[in-house]
C-alpha positions, 0 to 999 in steps of 0.5 A, a space after each residue: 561327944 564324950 571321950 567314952 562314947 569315941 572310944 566305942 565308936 572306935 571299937 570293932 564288933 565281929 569275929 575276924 576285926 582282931 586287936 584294935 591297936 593292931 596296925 596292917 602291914 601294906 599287902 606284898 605282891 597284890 596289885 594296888 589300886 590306881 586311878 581310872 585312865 582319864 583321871 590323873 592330871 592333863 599336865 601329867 605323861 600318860 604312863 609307860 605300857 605294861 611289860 610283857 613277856 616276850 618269850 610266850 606263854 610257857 605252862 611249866 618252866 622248862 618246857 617251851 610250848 609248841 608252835 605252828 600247826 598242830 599235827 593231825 593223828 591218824 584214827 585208830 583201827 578197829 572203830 577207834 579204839 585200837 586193835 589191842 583192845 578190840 583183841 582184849 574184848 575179842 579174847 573173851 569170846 575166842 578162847 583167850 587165843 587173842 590175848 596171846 597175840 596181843 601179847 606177842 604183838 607187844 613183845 616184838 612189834 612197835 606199837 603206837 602210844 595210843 595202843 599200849 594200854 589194850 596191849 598191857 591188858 591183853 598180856 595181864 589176861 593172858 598170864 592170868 588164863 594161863 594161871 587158870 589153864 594151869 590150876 584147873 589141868 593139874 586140879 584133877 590130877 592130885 589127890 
């Protein structure tokens, strides 16, 4: 084999093969290969286990996850979606009366998590009727 056909066989073709003289740096941080279980020397000591964490498994640093058995939440009312959206839903029907208790129920009652969304849009349609009540008795009176 001649000298210029090992250098073409040298050569790399492709988008990504980058300088040929260009050297890799080893891989930081990736697992590097080692051999089968069975494969290493029978005079050699079998290697030490991995090292696990034993602290559990912690989804964001800071915050322990909880252990034992969960807790059960009881059913909402009103087929499960709550009561303050069954009140937001309800309020079309009735004259925007449900939205107002809605609205006070989220003022002076202690609510459940679960619930306060239907409660927040029963108050935001409640102040938008109100707004409407309002535009639409003084509309008449101005001329």
């Amino acid at each position: 084999m001649s000298e210029e056909s090992k250098n073409r066989s040298d050569q790399h073709y492709g988008t990504f093969q980058g300088v040929p003289t260009y050297s890799q740096p080893p891989a930081v941080g990736f697992p590097q290969p080692v051999p089968p279980p069975g494969a290493a020397e029978p005079s050699a000591p079998p290697p030490p286990p991995p090292q696990y964490y034993a602290h559990g498994y912690q989804a964001v640093p800071g915050y322990a996850v909880a252990e034992g058995t969960p807790v059960r939440e009881r059913r909402l009312p009103c087929c499960g979606i709550g009561l303050g959206w069954f009140l937001f839903i309800i309020g079309f029907f009735l004259a925007a009366v449900p939205w107002y208790v809605g609205f006070f129920l989220l003022l002076c009652a202690r609510v459940d998590y679960r619930e306060k969304p239907g409660y927040i849009a029963c108050t935001i349609a409640a102040i938008l009727a109100t707004i409407a009540i309002i535009f639409g008795v003084t509309k008449g009176t101005g001329e």
